[in-house]
C-alpha positions, 0 to 999 in steps of 0.5 A: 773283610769276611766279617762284612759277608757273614752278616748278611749271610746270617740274616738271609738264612735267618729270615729264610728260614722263618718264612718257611713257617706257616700260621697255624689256624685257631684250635677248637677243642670239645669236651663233654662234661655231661651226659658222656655215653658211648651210644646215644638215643634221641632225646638225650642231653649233654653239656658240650663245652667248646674251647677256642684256642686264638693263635694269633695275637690278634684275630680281626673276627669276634668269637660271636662270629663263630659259626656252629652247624650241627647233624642229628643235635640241637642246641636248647641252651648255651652260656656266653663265651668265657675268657679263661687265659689270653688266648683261650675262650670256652662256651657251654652247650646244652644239647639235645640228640635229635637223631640221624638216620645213620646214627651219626650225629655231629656238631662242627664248628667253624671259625673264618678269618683272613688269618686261617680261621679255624674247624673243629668237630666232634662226632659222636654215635646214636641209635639210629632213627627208625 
């Protein structure tokens, strides 16, 4: 007769539990390949290459759909998007530093889906704009 109530105790726990557990949002990673310095002057170029990580099986938004908003950069060239395993998807970007008034100069990628979508941004430093 217990055994009757411990299953579905187990199960209330069980899936209880788990809706505790939120989504995560697609990872976007950077990583300079080209060009690193630690203080940039206008007119410099570098090879940026971005990685999106999917964390969900399925994401109803095209990686064509990924948006790019720079600050004080540009883009003068770019490969396509790159499949490298399942999930993981890498672009090129050739940038140029245009420069900020500040020295801060920043490209911001975003990604917008009803499963979270995802942002990622890399922050670098230049000589200020005179």
């Amino acid at each position: 007769m217990r055994t009757k109530f411990i299953l579905p105790i187990l199960l209330t726990l069980f899936f209880t539990s788990f809706s505790h557990f939120e989504a995560k949002a697609c990872e976007i990673d950077f990583e300079i390949i080209k060009g690193k310095k630690d203080v940039y002057q206008v007119g410099d170029q570098i090879i940026i290459k971005v990685i999106v990580e999917l964390t969900h099986r399925s994401c109803p938004e095209a990686l064509k759909k990924t948006k790019f908003k720079m600050n004080g950069m540009k883009v003068t060239g770019s490969t396509g998007w790159k499949q490298i395993t399942t999930m993981i998807y890498e672009r090129k970007l050739k940038i140029t530093i245009t420069g900020t008034d500040d020295g801060k100069v920043t490209i911001n990628v975003i990604r917008e889906c009803d499963k979270d979508g995802g942002f990622g941004s890399l922050k670098l430093e230049a000589v200020p704009k005179k």
